[in-house]
N, C-alpha and C positions, 0 to 999 in steps of 0.2 A: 257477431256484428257484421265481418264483410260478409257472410251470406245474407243479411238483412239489403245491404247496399245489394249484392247483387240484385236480388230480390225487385228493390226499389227500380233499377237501371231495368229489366226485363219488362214492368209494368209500365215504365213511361213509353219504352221500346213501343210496345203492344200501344198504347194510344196514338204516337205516331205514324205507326204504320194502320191502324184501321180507324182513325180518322175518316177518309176519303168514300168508305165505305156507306158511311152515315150518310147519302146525300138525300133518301127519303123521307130520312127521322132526324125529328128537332133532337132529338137525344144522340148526343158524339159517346162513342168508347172514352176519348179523354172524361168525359162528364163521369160517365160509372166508375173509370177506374179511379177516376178523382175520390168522387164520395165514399170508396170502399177503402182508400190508402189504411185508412186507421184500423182495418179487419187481418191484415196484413199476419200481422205478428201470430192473432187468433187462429187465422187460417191456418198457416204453415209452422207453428216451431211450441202451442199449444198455449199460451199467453190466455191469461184471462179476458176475457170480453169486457171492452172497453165502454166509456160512453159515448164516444166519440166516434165508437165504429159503427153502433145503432143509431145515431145521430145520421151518419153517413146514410146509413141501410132506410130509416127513415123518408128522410129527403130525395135519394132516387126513387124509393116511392111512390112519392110525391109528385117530381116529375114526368115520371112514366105514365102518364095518364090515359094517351092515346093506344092502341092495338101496332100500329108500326115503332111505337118509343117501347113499348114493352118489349114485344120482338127486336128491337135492335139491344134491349138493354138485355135480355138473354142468351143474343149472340156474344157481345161481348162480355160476357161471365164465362160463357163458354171456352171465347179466345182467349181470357185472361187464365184459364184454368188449365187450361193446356200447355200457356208459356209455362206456367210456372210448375207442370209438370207431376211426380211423383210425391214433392216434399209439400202437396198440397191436400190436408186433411178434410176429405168429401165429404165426408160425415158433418162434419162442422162447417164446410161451407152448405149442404143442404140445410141443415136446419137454422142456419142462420136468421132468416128473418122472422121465425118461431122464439127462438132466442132474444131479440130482438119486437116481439109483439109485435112484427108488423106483415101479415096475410098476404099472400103474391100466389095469382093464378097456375105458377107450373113448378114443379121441381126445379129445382138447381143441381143441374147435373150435364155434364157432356154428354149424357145421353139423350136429355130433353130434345124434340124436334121444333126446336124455336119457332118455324111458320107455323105450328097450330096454336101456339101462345094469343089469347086473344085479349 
């Protein structure tokens, strides 16, 4: 459990600080990491897939509509994946929105080159 806290403290962290960054995209890092909170447990510590996390996974979707909100919403999957480092299961955050039936133009992966996300 306090690793989930930390967890939690690390992701608000990460909206925080890449808030600022957002200022060409109606889409803020708070918004992604908002909608993904509930992916959390799935991502990192193997937790069954919620509905609430596809609900999330859903809905940025949904908002991501434009080429600069998608790209900003893959930078910040990016930066949220990096905070959270080693104890975060790639595999299951790539297939996540497969998981989830909901189709997105790139990989989910730190590797992905976000400006080609169109």
């Amino acid at each position: 459990m306090a690793g989930l806290m930390k967890l939690a403290c690390l992701v608000l962290a990460c909206m925080v600080v890449a808030g600022p960054i957002t200022a060409n995209a109606a889409l803020s890092c708070g918004t992604v990491n908002g909608n993904l909170a509930g992916c959390i447990g799935y991502l990192t510590q193997g937790f069954p897939l919620t509905r609430g996390c596809c609900n999330g996974v859903i809905n940025l979707n949904n908002l991501a509509r434009t080429t600069p909100d998608r790209q900003q919403a893959c930078t910040c999957l990016q930066n949220a994946a990096r905070a959270v480092g080693p104890g975060l299961n790639s595999a299951r955050a790539a297939g996540l929105p497969g998981a989830c039936n909901v189709n997105i133009p790139y990989k989910i992966s730190t590797r992905t080159n976000c400006k080609t996300v169109r």
